[in-house]
C-alpha positions, 0 to 999 in steps of 0.5 A: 541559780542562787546557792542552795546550803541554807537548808542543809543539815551538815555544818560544812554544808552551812558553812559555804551557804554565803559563797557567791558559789551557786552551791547545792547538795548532791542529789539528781536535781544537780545532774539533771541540771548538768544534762540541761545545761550540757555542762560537767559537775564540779563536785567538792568534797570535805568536812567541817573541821578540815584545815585545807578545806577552810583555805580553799574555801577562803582563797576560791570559793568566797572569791567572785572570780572563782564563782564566776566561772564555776558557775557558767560553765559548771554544777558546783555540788558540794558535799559533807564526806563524813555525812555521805561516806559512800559518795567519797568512797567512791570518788576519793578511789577515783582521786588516788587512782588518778592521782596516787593519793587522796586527801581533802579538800576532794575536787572531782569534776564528772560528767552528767552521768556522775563519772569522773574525769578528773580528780585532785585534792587542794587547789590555790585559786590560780591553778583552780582558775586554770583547771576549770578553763582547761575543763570548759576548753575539753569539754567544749572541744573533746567532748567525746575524749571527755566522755570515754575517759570518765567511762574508762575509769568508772569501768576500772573502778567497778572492777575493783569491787569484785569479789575477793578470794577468802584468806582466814585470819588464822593463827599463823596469819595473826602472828605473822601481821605482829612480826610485820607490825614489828618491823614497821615500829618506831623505837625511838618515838614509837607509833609506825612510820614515819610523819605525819604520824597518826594515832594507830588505834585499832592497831592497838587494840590488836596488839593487846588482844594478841598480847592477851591470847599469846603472852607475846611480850612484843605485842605489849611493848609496842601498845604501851609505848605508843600509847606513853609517847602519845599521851605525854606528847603535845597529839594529846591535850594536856589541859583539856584530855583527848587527841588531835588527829594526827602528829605532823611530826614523827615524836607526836609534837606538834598536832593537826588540831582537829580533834575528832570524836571517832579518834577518841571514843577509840583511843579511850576504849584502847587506854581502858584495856590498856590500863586493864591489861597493865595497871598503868596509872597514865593509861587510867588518868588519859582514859578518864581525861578522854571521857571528859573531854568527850562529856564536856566539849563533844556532848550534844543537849540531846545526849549524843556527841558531835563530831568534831572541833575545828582545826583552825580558831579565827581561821589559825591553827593552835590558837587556842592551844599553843602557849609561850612562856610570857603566856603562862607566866601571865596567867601564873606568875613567874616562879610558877609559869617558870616551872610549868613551862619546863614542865610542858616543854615550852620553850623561848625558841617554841616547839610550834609557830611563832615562838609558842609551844604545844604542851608536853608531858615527857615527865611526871609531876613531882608535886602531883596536887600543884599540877591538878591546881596549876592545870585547872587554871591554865585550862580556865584561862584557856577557855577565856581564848577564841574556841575553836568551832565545832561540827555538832552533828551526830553521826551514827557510827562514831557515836555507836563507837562512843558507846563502846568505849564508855561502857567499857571505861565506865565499868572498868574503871569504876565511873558509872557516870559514864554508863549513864552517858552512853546509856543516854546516846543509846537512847538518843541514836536509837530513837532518833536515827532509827526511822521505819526500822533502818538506820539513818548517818546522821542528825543535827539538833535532834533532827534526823538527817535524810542520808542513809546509813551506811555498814560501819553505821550498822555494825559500829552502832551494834557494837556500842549496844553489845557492850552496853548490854553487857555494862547494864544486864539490860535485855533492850541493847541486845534484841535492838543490836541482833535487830541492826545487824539482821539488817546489815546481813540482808541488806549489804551482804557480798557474794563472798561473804563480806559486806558492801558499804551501802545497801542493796537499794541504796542510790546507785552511784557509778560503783557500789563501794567496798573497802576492807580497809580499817583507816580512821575507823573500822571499815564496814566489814570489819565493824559488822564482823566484830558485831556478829562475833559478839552477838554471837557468843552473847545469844549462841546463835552459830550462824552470825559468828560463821557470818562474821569469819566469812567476813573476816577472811574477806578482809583477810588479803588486805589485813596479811598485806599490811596489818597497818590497814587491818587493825580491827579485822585483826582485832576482831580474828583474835577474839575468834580464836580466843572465844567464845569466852561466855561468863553468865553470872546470876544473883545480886548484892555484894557476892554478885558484885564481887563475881562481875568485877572479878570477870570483868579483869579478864583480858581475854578477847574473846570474853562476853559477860552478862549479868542479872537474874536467873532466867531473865526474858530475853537473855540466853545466857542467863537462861536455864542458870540458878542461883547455887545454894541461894548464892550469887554464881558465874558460870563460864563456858568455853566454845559452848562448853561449859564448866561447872558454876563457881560462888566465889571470887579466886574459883572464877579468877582460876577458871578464866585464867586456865 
C-alpha cells in the first residue's frame, strides 16, 4: 500500500507524506490491516517542531532500506502527539514502564490488538534495522511469548488507571509542597534541578499565589528570580520575545529552539502577575515581547494561534538565532556590533556551536533608546535568515490558554489590543472547534480536524472564556465556558471524583488514560478543576466548586509527592483557599474605570471580577446590584458573604486588602 499522509490535517503527519514509509494514520483501517496480513504494528509518534524527530525521519524513515522492511513485515502507523494526546498517553506510559523514561521521537511496536511489546524512543538507522528483524524473527518464532508479554503489560497499565485515594490540598498540604519547592531550588542559576532545565511555569504561578495568600517571602524569591534569570538568559529571545522549550543547560544559556505556543501563553500570564505582584519593569517588558511574539509569528489568518516553530531551520539547530561577532559587526558596524556583542554575551570562543553565541541580557542597557534602535535592526536582519518552519495547526487547549493569558496581560497592563486578540481566538475556536455542541483538538487552515478533544481541551478552553468574560463583562464567554465544563463533568467524570483525560464514548484504547500530572501544560484534571473553581465563584453555583475540590484531592497524592509535578493543582488549591473573592462593579465611565483598575490589582488567588450594568441578563453577580446614589459601585463579597458597596477607589483598595 502506497503512503497515505497526504490527507492528513496534522503538519508532522504531512511531513512524512514522501517517505518510501508506506504510512498511515491511526485508525481500525491500520489494525484490521495488521490482523490480514498477521504482522505487529510499527507505531511512531511525534510532532513537528521536535528536533529528533527530524533526525530520525532523515537517517531511517526517507531511507529505502528502512522502508523496505517496515513494510514487509510491518503496519507502519504514524501519529502527531499533540493532535492525538490520548494515544501517547497511553503508549508513552508504556515507553517509560518498559523503559525508564520517555521522550519523542515515541516508537512502540503492538499487536494487532493495539497492545505494546516493545517500546523505545530514538533509534539510528542501524539499531532501527536490528530491532524491526529481531521483532519479525519473535514474532515469526514466539509468537505466543510476543502476545502474553503485550497482554502483561497492557494488564499492568489498566491497573495504573485505578482510582485514587483523596488527599486534600489543604493549607498544610500547600506549605509543606513550598518548602519541598524549597529544597529543590537552584540558588545560583534559579529554576529546580539540574539540566536540562525547563521553564517551571505553573510552578510559578503557584509560588505567586502562595506569596499572595501567605506573605511568604520564600515563595516570592524563588518566582521572581527565575523569572530574571529566564528572561535575560539566551531560553528567552532577546530579539524577537518568547521562550524556547527548555535550557540544555542549567544557567538557561543555550536553548532547544522550538518555541511552543502553550509554553508562552503560560509564561506570559505568570510575567503579567508577576509584574502585578511586584512592579517589576522586566516582567512588564518580557510580558509585553511575549505578546508580541505570539501576535506576530504564532497567529493564524483566522485568528487562532499555531502551535509551534520548529526546532531545527534547514535542518540545523539556532540557525537563525545564534549570532558571533563578525555577524552583528556586519549588520551594525564595529563600534556598534563591538558594544552589543558584549552586551548579549557573545563572545569569540561562543556560548553555542561553532563559535556563535545565543544572546543574553545579564544587564540592563545603560542607553535604553540605542538598544530598542539597535535591536530592531538585528531583528530585521534576522528576519532577512532562513525562518524556522512552523506547525500552523490550532489546538484547543493551548489556544484556550492563550486566551487566559491575553485577557489577562490585556487588562492588566493597559493593551486592549490584546483582549481584541483573545476575543478574536475566542470566536474562532468556538465557532470552529465547536461541532454538534462537543469539542474537537484541533483545526488547520480554518478546517476542523476529526480527532476529538480531550479534558485539558475542555477545562484549558473554559479557562481562556472565564478570564475573558471577565476582561470584557460579556455574558457569551461565560454561559459558553459553564456550557464546556457541563460537558466535561458528564463526559470524563472518574469515580473518585476526578476526570479521565478522554471521555466516556471516546475510542476505546487498551486503557482509558489518566494522568494528574501537570508536565508541560496542566493535566486535564487540574485544567477542569481550575475551571469549576472559577465558574464557580462567577455564578455561585456550589456544586462545581465542590467538583473542582474532589478533583483537586484526586491530584492531591501526586501534587504532596513532588509539587514539581503539580504546579497547577497547587496553583488551583490556593485559590480554593483564598476564595471565593467575588467583586461585582456596576455602572460606567471614568468612577467605574477607576473601580475596575483598582480591583484588578488584587493579588489575591482567589479574586473574580466582573463588570457592567446592573442587573445584566445572564450574570449572577451583577444581579440584584444598583448603582449607589447613581454612582458607579463594587461590591465584594467574601465566601458568599458580602460587604457593603463602596463608590470610591481607597474604600475597595481597604476592603480587598483586609
Amino acid at each position: 500500500m502506497p503512503n497515505r499522509l497526504s490527507e492528513s490535517t496534522s503538519p508532522y503527519l504531512l511531513q512524512h507524506r514522501d517517505n518510501p514509509v508506506d504510512w498511515q494514520e491511526w485508525g481500525p483501517e491500520a489494525f484490521a490491516e495488521a490482523r490480514e496480513r498477521d504482522v505487529p504494528v510499527l507505531l511512531s509518534v511525534g510532532y513537528a517542531a521536535c528536533h529528533w524527530c527530524h533526525v530520525m525521519a532523515h537517517e531511517s524513515f526517507e531511507d529505502e532500506d528502512v522502508a523496505r522492511a517496515l513494510n514487509a513485515d510491518f503496519v507502519a502507523v504514524k501519529v502527531d502527539r499533540e493532535e492525538r494526546p490520548d494515544i501517547d498517553a497511553v503508549y508513552m506510559a508504556a515507553t517509560t514502564a518498559l523503559t525508564g523514561h520517555g521522550g519523542w521521537p515515541m516508537t512502540c511496536l503492538l499487536t494487532p490488538d493495539g497492545d505494546p511489546f516493545f517500546a523505545g524512543t530514538y533509534f539510528p538507522k542501524g539499531q532501527f534495522l536490528q530491532l524491526l528483524a529481531g521483532a519479525k524473527e519473535a514474532w515469526t518464532t514466539q509468537r505466543d511469548r510476543v502476545l502474553d508479554s503485550g497482554a502483561h503489560i497492557a494488564s499492568r497499565l489498566r491497573e495504573l488507571s485505578a482510582p485514587v485515594t483523596g488527599h486534600p490540598l489543604d493549607a498544610a498540604a500547600l506549605d509543606a509542597a513550598a518548602s519541598q519547592l524549597r529544597s529543590q531550588f537552584d540558588h545560583g542559576a534559579a529554576g529546580f534541578g539540574g539540566a536540562p532545565k525547563f521553564p517551571p511555569s505553573m510552578v510559578l504561578e503557584f509560588l505567586l499565589r502562595h506569596h499572595a495568600r501567605t506573605g511568604s517571602a520564600d515563595a516570592l524569591t524563588m518566582a521572581a528570580s527565575t523569572c530574571e534569570a529566564m528572561a535575560r538568559g539566551g531560553i528567552y529571545d532577546q530579539l524577537g520575545g518568547g521562550f524556547a522549550r527548555y535550557s540544555v543547560d542549567a544557567r538557561w544559556v543555550v536553548p532547544h529552539f522550538e518555541k511552543m505556543l502553550y509554553d508562552n501563553a503560560q509564561l506570559l500570564r505568570v510575567f503579567t502577575h508577576l509584574h502585578r505582584a511586584t512592579g517589576d519593569v522586566l516582567a512588564r517588558r518580557v510580558a509585553l515581547e511575549t505578546a508580541e511574539f505570539l501576535l506576530r509569528d504564532l497567529r493564524t489568518p483566522q485568528g487562532g494561534f499555531a502551535s509551534a516553530l520548529d526546532a531545527d531551520t534547514e535542518g540545523i539547530e539556532g540557525l537563525t538565532y545564534a549570532w558571533t561577532p563578525a555577524q552583528l559587526a556586519e549588520v551594525l558596524g564595529e563600534e556598534d556590533g563591538r558594544r552589543a556583542a558584549a552586551l548579549l554575551s557573545v563572545t569569540d570562543q561562543g556560548t553555542f556551536e561553532h563559535g556563535s553565541s545565543t544572546l543574553q541580557l545579564l544587564t540592563d542597557p545603560d542607553d535604553e533608546s540605542w538598544w530598542a534602535a539597535t535591536r530592531d535592526r538585528l531583528l530585521a536582519a534576522r528576519l532577512l535568515r532562513p525562518q524556522p518552519g512552523c506547525d500552523d495547526k490550532v489546538v484547543t487547549s493551548w489556544n484556550g490558554l492563550a486566551i487566559a493569558a491575553l485577557a489577562d496581560t490585556g487588562t492588566l497592563l493597559g493593551r486592549p489590543d490584546l483582549v481584541e486578540a483573545a476575543t478574536r481566538c475566542a470566536e474562532f475556536v468556538v465557532g470552529t472547534h465547536v461541532v454538534d455542541g462537543r469539542l474537537r483538538r484541533t483545526s488547520r487552515a480554518g478546517s476542523v480536524g476529526t480527532a476529538n478533544a480531550v479534558a485539558d481541551d475542555y477545562g484549558n478552553l473554559a479557562e481562556g472564556l472565564l478570564a475573558l468574560h471577565q476582561a470584557t463583562g460579556e455574558q457569551r464567554w461565560l454561559a459558553t465556558a459553564g456550557d464546556l465544563l457541563a460537558t466535561a463533568v458528564e463526559r470524563f467524570g472518574a469515580d473518585d471524583g476526578g476526570f479521565h483525560d478522554t471521555s466516556d464514548d471516546a475510542e476505546a484504547l487498551f486503557t482509558r488514560p489518566r494522568s494528574a500530572a501537570d508536565n508541560a501544560e496542566p493535566s486535564g484534571q487540574s485544567a477542569l478543576a481550575g475551571a469549576l473553581l472559577t465558574c464557580s465563584a462567577l455564578t455561585g453555583d456550589p456544586s462545581m466548586r465542590d467538583r473542582a475540590e474532589a478533583a483537586l484531592a484526586a491530584s492531591g497524592q501526586l501534587a504532596a509527592r513532588d509539587p514539581r509535578f503539580g504546579g497547577w493543582a497547587l496553583a488551583v488549591a490556593e485559590a480554593a483557599l483564598a476564595g471565593p473573592l467575588q467583586v461585582a462593579l456596576v455602572g460606567s465611565g471614568r468612577e467605574a474605570d477607576a473601580l475596575v483598575a483598582a480591583a484588578r490589582q488584587s493579588v489575591s488567588p482567589g479574586l473574580v471580577l466582573v463588570h457592567g450594568e446592573p442587573d445584566a441578563t445572564g450574570i449572577p453577580l451583577l444581579a440584584q446590584r444598583p448603582l449607589v446614589g447613581g454612582r458607579a459601585a463594587a461590591y465584594v463579597c467574601r465566601g458568599f458573604v458580602c460587604d457593603a458597596p463602596v463608590t470610591d477607589v481607597a474604600a475597595l483598595t481597604a476592603a480587598l486588602g483586609r
